[in-house]
C-alpha positions, 0 to 999 in steps of 0.5 A: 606796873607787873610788879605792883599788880602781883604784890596787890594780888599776893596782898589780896590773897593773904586778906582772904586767906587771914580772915578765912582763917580767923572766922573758921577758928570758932567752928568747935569740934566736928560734925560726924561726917568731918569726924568719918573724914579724918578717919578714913583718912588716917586710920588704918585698915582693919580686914576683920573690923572694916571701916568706921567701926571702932577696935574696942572689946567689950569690958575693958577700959579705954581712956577718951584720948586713947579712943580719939588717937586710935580713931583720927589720928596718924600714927607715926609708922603710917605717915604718907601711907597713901594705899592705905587711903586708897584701901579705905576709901575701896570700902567706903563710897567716895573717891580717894583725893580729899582724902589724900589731901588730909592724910597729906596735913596729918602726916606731918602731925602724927598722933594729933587730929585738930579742926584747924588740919581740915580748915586750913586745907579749905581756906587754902583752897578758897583762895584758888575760888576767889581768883576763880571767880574773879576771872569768870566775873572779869569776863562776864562784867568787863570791869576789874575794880567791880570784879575784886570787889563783888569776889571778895563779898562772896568769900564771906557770904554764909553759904561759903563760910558753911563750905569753908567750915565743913571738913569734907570734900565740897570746897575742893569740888567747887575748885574743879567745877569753876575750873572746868567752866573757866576751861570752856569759856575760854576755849569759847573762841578759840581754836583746837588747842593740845594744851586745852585737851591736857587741861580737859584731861586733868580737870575731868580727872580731879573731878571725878576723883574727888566727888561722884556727883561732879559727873552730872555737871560735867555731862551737861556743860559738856553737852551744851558746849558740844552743841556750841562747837557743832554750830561751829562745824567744828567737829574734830573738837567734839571728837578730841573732847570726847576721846580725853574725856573718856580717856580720863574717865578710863583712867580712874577706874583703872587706878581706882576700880572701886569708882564703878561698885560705888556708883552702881552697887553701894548703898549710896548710889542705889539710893540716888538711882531709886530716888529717881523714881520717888516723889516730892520732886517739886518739894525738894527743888523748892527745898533746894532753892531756898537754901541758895537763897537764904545761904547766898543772898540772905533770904531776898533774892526772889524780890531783888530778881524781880525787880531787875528783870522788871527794870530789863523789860521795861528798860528794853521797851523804853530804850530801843538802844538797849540790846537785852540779849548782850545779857543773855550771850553764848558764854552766859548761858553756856553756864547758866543752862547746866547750872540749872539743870544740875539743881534739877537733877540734885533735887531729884537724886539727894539723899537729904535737902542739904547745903553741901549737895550745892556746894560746888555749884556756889560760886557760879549761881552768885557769879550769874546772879551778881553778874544779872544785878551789875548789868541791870544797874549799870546799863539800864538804870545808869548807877554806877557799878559800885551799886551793885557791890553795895547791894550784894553786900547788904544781902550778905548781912542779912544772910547772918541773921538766919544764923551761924551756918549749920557745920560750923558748931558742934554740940558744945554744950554736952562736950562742956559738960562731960569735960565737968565729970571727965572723972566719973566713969562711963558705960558705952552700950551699943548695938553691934548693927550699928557699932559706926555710931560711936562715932557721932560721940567721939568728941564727948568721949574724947573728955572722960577719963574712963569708958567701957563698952558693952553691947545692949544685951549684955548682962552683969555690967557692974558699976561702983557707985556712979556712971555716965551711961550713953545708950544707942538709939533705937532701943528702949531706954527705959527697959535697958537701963531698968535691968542696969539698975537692978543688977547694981542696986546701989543706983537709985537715981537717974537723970537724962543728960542729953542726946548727942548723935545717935545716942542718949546719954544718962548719969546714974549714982 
């Protein structure tokens, strides 16, 4: 019988992980931040040029795929070199082991940098999520057939395909935000563990070590467990978690100082404290919500909980026997009241209203809500367990017609039609403030045989008889393109192409 539950779980993992595979493979090219993701990854260190800029002189020709190599790429000589990602990520704003993980994939594929490196980190890491979330469903529901199955629907929700889709750090902070919730609750009855403690040390560790909001969710589950235990009298416990945790924490800045500069002096985390004082506080949660509720639960959710707290209210009034706060239990709301509060605080501290600011928080709003429906079908209404599966599944439908997740796709268009004139010669002018965006480029550049780079300002750019000129943004077009005409007065024509990025992008002849 042990032998059967392990091939059928093996069976179900490898499902998951085929098809994951398979749907992320139409993701075309790369977002700007997947593109930052790969090159922190893998470029190295340049004390005079920092990070993000790219090592190009002014003038001189470079080829797309030379540029593409230099950028993303490892290079033979640099495989595994895991200080240099250490170096890169000290002068960017985020902690180090996703980063780690990519070089890991492009090391053992040096000079080459494909979505399919990224992907296949994220879906292996979405397998470890399924499991995750069938346990917590196992726990909640008391029902394994209904667990496998309502797990599996969420792994092809929208919101999850977006996650999988996105080569940054989100998917894998999800992995350690269900850890630690699954640590707790099962620690909910018993009692003090050294294994527990080593568990809390390493999953705090991961957490921080991967995304910095991850501490935000750690202080309040931390604190609402804190309180569980306190009721419990039990206060050695507090004392261990709090020492583990600190030690943890002590741990990181230790091996990576950086942490303390990112959080209280870099850009992105002055612009999260300075939001706390902003407002558009209500606008923003609203904002927030409805990206769960179009991502998880195609857009329904507000009529679909009504309706099941409508039938637990009067399900309680009708039959005594029903005991309404069963639904409500210690371990259910040891993960809803930080869940929640987390929404709170990220509605208040985001930069932008975006998906991947929830993303580690997916998996525990659809195990709440999908956990409120079973038991509302189920011990109320009386159906059968599998409503509740059938009912998930037709919200995920309808999560498709809202349309492909926004990561998943790039500008494939421009990319197609550069790829067309990857023979004609491109002129690259740049503001030297913001030289990083070249980067939102990339992927087109990648396409053209010939670029040459000049900074905005710069006088006597000759071209022969056509170009493809891409002009930054926050310039003015018009006035910068007038002066390269009539230095080549040749080109009488000019047709706007598109904008990509940051960038316009124009062919003169």
């Amino acid at each position: 019988m042990k032998k059967c539950k392990v091939t059928e779980n093996l069976i179900i993992t490898a499902v998951i992980i085929i098809s994951l595979l398979w749907i992320g493979s139409i993701k075309y090219g790369f977002h700007i931040d997947e593109i930052w993701t790969f090159h922190l990854a893998n470029y190295q260190y340049n004390d005079t040029l920092g990070i993000a800029n790219f090592d190009i002189v002014d003038g001189r020709s470079y080829t797309g795929e030379t540029l593409w190599d230099n950028y993303m790429t490892v290079q033979p000589e640099h495989r595994f070199d895991y200080k240099n990602v250490w170096v890169n990520q000290a002068a960017d704003v985020h902690p180090p082991l996703y980063y780690c993980l990519i070089h890991t994939i492009c090391s053992f594929f040096p000079n080459q940098c494909e979505a399919w490196m990224g992907l296949i980190l994220n879906v292996l890491l979405a397998a470890v999520i399924f499991w995750q979330v069938r346990w917590m469903f196992e726990r909640f529901l008391k029902d394994e057939k209904c667990s496998n199955i309502i797990s599996f629907i969420f792994m092809f929700s929208v919101g999850f395909i977006n996650a999988i889709s996105f080569f940054r750090m989100y998917v894998l902070l999800m992995v350690w935000t269900n850890a630690l919730v699954i640590l707790l609750l099962d620690d909910c009855d018993r009692n003090n563990s050294w294994k527990f403690y080593g568990k809390l040390y390493l999953i705090i560790f991961g957490g921080m070590m991967t995304q910095y909001y991850y501490s935000i969710f750690t202080c309040f589950i931390c604190a609402i467990y804190a309180v569980y235990v306190w009721k419990d009298k039990n206060y050695q416990k507090i004392l261990l978690s709090t020492l583990t945790i600190a030690s943890s924490v002590m741990t990181e800045i230790v091996i990576f100082p950086a942490m303390l500069k990112h959080i209280f002096q870099s850009g992105r985390g002055k612009e999260a404290f300075s939001n706390i004082h902003a407002d558009g506080f209500m606008e923003h949660l609203f904002q927030f919500l409805k990206i769960i509720n179009v991502q998880l639960f195609g857009g329904q959710i507000i009529i679909v909980l009504f309706i099941a707290l409508f039938i637990l209210v009067m399900g309680g009034h009708i039959n005594r026997n029903i005991e309404l706060t069963k639904i409500f239990m210690k371990k259910y709301l040891l993960v809803l009241f930080p869940t929640i509060i987390y929404i709170l605080f990220i509605a208040k501290l985001a930069p932008y209203r975006d998906i991947r600011y929830l993303m580690n928080i997916l998996a525990l709003v659809y195990v709440l809500i999908a956990s409120l429906i079973y038991y509302t079908l189920k011990n109320v209404v009386g159906l059968k367990a599998g409503a509740a599966s059938i009912i998930l599944l037709l919200l995920i439908i309808i999560g498709y017609k809202t349309g492909i997740p926004n990561f998943r796709l790039s500008e494939k268009e421009n990319v197609v039609q550069l790829e067309k004139m990857k023979d004609v010669p491109c002129v690259y002018l740049y503001d030297e403030k913001y030289k990083w965006n070249i980067a939102a480029n990339i992927l087109e550049l990648r396409k053209l045989d010939e670029i040459s780079f000049f900074e905005l300002n710069s006088d006597d750019i000759t071209i022969n008889d056509k170009a493809i000129v891409y002009v930054m943004r926050g310039s003015d077009d018009e006035t910068v393109l007038s002066k390269l005409m009539k230095y080549n007065t040749h080109l009488t024509k000019k047709e706007k192409l598109f904008q990509s990025g940051y960038s316009t992008v124009y062919y003169l002849n």
